[in-house]
VOKOL-194448 format. One record per residue: x, y, z of N, C-alpha, C, O in turn; residue in three letters. Coordinates in steps of 0.02 Angstrom, whole numbers, padded with zeros to 5 digits. Layout:
// VOKOL-194448
REC  neast nnorth    nup caeast canorth   caup  ceast cnorth    cup  oeast onorth    oup type
REC      X      Y      Z      X       Y      Z      X      Y      Z      X      Y      Z  ALA
...
This chain:
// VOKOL-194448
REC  neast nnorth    nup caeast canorth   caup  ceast cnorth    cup  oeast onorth    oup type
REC  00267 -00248  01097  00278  -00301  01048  00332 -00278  00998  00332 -00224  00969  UNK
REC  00382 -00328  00991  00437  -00298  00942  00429 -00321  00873  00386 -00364  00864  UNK
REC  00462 -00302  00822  00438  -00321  00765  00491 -00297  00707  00534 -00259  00729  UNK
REC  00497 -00311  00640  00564  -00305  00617  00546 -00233  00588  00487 -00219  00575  UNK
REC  00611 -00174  00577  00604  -00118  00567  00590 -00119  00486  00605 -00170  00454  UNK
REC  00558 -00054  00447  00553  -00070  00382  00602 -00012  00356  00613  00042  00383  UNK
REC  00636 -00048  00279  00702   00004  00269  00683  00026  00184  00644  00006  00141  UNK
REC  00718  00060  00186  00714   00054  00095  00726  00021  00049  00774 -00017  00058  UNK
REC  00701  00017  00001  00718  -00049 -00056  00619 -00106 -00027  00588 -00134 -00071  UNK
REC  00593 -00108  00049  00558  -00126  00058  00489 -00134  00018  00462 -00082 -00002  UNK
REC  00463 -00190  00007  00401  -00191 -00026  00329 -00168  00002  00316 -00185  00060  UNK
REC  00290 -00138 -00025  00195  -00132  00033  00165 -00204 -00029  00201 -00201 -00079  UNK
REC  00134 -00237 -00032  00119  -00288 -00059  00038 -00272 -00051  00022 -00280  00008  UNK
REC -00008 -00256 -00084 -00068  -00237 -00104 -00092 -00308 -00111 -00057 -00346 -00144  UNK
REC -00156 -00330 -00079 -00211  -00402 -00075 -00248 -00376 -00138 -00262 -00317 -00147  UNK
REC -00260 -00423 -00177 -00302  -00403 -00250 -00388 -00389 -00231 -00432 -00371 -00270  UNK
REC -00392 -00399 -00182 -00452  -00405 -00174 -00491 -00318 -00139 -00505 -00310 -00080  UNK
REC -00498 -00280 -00179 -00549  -00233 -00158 -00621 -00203 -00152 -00646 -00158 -00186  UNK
REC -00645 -00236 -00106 -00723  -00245 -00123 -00724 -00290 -00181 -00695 -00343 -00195  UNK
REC -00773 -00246 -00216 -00811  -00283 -00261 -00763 -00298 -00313 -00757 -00351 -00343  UNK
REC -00725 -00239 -00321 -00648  -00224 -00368 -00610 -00281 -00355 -00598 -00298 -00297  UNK
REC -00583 -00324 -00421 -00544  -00352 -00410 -00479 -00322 -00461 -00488 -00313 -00521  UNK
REC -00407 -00308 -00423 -00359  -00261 -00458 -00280 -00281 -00464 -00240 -00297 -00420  UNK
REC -00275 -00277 -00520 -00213  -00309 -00548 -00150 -00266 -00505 -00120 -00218 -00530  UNK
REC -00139 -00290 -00446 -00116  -00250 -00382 -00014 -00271 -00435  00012 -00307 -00477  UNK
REC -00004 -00228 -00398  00092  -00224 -00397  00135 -00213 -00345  00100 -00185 -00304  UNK
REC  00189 -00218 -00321  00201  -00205 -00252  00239 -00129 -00238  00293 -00119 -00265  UNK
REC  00213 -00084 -00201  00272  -00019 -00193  00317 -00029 -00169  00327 -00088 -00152  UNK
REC  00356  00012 -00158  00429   00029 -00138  00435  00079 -00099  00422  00138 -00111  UNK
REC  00457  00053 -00045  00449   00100  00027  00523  00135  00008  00564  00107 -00028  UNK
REC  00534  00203  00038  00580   00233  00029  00601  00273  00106  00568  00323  00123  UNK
REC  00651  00252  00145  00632   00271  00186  00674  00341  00204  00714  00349  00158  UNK
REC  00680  00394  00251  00685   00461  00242  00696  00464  00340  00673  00514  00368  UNK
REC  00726  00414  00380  00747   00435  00451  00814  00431  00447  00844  00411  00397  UNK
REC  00842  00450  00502  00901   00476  00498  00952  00409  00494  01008  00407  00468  UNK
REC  00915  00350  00532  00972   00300  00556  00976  00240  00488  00922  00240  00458  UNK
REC  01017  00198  00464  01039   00151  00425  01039  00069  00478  01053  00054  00536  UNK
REC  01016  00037  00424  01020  -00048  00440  01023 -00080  00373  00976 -00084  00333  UNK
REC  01092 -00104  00363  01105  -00168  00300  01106 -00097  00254  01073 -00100  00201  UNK
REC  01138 -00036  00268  01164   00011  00231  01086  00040  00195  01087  00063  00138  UNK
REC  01037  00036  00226  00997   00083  00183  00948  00115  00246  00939  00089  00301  UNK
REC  00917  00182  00221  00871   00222  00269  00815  00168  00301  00787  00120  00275  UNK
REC  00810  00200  00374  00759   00163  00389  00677  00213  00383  00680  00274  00386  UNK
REC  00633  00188  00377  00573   00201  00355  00544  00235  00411  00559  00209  00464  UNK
REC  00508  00284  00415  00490   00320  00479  00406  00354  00446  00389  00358  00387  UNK
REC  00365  00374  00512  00319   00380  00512  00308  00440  00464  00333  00496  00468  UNK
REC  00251  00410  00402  00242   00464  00341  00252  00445  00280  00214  00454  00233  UNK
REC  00334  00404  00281  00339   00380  00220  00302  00332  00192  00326  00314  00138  UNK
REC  00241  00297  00212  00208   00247  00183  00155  00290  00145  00114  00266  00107  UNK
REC  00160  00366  00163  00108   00398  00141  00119  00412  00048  00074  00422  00007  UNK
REC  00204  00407  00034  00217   00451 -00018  00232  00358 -00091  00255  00359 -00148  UNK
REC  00203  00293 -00049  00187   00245 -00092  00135  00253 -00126  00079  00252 -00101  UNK
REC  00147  00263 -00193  00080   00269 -00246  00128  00208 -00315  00186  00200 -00334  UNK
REC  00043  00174 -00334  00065   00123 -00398  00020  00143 -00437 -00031  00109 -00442  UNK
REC  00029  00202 -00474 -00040   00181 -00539 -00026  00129 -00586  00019  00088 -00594  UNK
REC -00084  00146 -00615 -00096   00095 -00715 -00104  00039 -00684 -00088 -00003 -00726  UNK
REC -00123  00004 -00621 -00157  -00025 -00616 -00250 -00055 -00639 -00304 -00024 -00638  UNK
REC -00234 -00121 -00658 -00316  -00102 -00701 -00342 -00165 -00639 -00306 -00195 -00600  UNK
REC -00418 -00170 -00648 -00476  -00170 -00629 -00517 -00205 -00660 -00521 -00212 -00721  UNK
REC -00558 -00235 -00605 -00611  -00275 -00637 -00682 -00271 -00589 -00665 -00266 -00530  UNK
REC -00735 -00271 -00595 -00797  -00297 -00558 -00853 -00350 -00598 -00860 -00358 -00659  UNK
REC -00877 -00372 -00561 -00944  -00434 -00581 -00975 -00384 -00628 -00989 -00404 -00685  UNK
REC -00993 -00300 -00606 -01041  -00278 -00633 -01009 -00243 -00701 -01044 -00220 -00747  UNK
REC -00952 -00243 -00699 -00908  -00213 -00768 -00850 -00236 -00782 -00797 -00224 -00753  UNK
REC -00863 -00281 -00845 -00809  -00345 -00873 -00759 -00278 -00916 -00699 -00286 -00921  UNK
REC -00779 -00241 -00932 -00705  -00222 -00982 -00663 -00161 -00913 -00680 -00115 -00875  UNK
REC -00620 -00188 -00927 -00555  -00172 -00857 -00545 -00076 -00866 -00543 -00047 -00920  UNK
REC -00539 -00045 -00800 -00534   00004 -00785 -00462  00032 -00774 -00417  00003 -00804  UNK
REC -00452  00073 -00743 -00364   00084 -00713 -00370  00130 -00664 -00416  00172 -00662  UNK
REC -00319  00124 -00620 -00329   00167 -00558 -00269  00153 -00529 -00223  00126 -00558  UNK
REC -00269  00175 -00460 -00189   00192 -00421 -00202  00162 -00350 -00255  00170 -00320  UNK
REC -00145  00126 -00324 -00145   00107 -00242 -00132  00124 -00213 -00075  00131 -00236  UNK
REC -00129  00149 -00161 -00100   00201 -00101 -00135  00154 -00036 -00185  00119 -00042  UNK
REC -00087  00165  00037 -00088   00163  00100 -00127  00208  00123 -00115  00268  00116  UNK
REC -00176  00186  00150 -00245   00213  00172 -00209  00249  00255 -00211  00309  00271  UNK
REC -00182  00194  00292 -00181   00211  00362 -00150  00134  00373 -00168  00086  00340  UNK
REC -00095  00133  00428 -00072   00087  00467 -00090  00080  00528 -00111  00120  00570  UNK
REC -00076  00004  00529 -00120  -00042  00588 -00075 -00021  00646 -00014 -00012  00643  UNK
REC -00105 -00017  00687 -00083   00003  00756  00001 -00029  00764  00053  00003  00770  UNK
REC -00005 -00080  00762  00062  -00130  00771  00126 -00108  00703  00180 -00134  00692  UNK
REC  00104 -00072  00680  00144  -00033  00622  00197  00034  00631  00231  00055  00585  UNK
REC  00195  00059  00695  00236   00114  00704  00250  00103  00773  00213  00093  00821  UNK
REC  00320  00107  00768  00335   00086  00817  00334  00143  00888  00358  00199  00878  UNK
REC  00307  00125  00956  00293   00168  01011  00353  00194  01029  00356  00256  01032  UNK
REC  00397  00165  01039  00471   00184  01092  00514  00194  01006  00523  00247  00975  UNK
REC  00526  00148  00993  00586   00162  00934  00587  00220  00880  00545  00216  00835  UNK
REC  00619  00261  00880  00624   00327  00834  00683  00329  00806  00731  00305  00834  UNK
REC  00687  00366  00733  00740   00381  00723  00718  00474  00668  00676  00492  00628  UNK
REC  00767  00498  00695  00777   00578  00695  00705  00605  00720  00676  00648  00687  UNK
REC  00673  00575  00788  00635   00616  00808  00566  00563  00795  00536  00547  00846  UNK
REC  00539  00536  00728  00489   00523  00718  00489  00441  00715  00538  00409  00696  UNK
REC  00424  00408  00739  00430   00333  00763  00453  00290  00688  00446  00308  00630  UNK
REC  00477  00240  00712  00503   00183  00621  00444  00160  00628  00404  00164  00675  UNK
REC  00442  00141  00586  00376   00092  00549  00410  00028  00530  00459  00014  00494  UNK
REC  00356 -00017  00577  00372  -00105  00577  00315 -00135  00531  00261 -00119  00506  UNK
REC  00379 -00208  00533  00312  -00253  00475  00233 -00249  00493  00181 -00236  00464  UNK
REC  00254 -00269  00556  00164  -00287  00567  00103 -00329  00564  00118 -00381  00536  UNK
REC  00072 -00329  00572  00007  -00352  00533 -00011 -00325  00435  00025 -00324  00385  UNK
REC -00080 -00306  00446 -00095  -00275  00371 -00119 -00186  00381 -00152 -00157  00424  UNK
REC -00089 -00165  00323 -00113  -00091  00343 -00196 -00087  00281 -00222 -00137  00255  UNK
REC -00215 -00029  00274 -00295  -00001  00239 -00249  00017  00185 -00194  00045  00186  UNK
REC -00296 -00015  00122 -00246   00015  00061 -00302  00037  00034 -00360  00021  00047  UNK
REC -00276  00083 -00011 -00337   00118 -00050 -00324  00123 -00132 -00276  00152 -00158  UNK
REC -00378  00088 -00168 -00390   00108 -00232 -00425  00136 -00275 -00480  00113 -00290  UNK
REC -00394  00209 -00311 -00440   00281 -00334 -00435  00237 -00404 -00398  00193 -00427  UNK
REC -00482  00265 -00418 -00522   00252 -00492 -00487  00320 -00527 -00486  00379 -00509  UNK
REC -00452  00276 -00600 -00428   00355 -00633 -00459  00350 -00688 -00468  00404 -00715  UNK
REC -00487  00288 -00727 -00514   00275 -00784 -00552  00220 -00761 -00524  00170 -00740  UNK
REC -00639  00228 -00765 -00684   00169 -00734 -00688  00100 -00805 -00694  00091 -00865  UNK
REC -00683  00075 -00755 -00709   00000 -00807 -00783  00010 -00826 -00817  00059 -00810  UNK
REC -00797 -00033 -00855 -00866  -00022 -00886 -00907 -00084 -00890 -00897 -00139 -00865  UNK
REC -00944 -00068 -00918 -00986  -00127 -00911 -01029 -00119 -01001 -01061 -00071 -01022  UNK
REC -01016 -00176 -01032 -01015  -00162 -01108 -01117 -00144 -01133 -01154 -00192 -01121  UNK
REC -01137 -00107 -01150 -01198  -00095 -01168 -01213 -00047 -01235 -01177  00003 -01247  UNK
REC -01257 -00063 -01269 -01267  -00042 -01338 -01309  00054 -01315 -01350  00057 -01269  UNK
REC -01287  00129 -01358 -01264   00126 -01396 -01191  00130 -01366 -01144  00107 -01398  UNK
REC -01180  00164 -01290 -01118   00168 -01289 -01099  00125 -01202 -01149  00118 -01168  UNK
REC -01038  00101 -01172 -01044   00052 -01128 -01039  00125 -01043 -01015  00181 -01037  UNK
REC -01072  00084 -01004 -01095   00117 -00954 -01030  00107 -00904 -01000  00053 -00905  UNK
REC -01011  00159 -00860 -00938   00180 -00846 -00977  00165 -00754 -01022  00193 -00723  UNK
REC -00921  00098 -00737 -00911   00118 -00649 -00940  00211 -00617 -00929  00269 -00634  UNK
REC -00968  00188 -00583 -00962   00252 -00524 -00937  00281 -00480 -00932  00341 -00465  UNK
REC -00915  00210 -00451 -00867   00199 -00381 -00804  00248 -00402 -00781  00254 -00459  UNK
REC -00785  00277 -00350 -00715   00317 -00363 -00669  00280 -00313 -00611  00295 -00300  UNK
REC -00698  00238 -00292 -00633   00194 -00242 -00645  00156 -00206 -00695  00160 -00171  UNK
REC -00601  00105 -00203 -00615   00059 -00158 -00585  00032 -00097 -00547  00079 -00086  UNK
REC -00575 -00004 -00056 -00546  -00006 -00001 -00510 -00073  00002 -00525 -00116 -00040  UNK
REC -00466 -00085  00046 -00447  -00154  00024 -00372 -00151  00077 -00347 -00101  00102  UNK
REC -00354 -00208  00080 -00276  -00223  00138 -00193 -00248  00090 -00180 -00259  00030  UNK
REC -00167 -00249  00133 -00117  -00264  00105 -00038 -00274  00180 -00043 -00269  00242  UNK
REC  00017 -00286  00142  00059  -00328  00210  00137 -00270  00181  00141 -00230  00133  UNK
REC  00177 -00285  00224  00246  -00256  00209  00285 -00327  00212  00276 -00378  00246  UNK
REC  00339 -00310  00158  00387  -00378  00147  00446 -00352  00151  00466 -00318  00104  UNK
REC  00484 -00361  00206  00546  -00317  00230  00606 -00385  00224  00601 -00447  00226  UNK
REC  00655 -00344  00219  00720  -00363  00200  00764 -00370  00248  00813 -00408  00244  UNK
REC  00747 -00326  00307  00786  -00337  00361  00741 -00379  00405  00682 -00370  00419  UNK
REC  00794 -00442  00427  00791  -00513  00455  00813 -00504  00538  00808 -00554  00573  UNK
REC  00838 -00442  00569  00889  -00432  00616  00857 -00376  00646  00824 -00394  00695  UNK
REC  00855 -00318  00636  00840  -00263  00683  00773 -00268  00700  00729 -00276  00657  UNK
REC  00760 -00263  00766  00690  -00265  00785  00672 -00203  00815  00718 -00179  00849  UNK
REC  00609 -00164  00812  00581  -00096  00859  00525 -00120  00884  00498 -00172  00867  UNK
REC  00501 -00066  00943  00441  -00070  00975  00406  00000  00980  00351  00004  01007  UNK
């Protein structure tokens, strides 16, 4: 299955929805680090989705109204995400795809307001999806 290659300048676009967490998501910025160029910028190769991080993201749950903050990161890509045959300097590109596993660490828990002092999330993370929004319209890998 072919699919469009992902380059730099590219967005990971985080779904607000994590579990129970609902998170004031932002989009990363893929940076990509293979050897070959399309529309003059690096193309994205297997790894670099690893080095997308967004903190100061804040947070919410049903069970704790005053908002938390924490960071998004790429959990793992969906199969249809790296491409089998297409490489560049050795290691496979990474295509749009489907949705990859995103992950959100708890760096400061939300709370939940209670008299004398308010009771702090537990959860250290949550799980949740998200899509790539690529710029290149033209090059396709498999």
């Amino acid at each position: 299955m072919t699919d469009f290659i992902l380059i730099s300048g590219d967005k990971a676009m985080f779904n607000p929805t994590f579990g129970q967490a609902i998170v004031t998501v932002r989009p990363g910025d893929m940076i990509g680090t293979g050897k070959d160029k399309i529309n003059q910028k690096l193309v994205c190769v297997d790894g670099d989705e690893k080095k997308i991080m967004v903190p100061g993201c804040s947070y919410q749950t049903p069970q704790y109204s005053i908002p938390g903050v924490g960071m998004l990161t790429i959990e793992s890509l969906a199969g249809n995400q790296k491409a089998k045959k297409t490489k560049s300097g050795g290691k496979p590109v990474l295509l749009k795809g489907a949705s990859f596993k995103a992950k959100f660490q708890v760096m400061a828990p939300a709370m939940q307001p209670s008299a004398p002092s308010p009771i702090p999330d537990t959860t250290p993370q949550y799980s949740g999806t998200g899509t790539f929004i690529t710029t290149n319209l033209k090059i396709k890998g498999t």
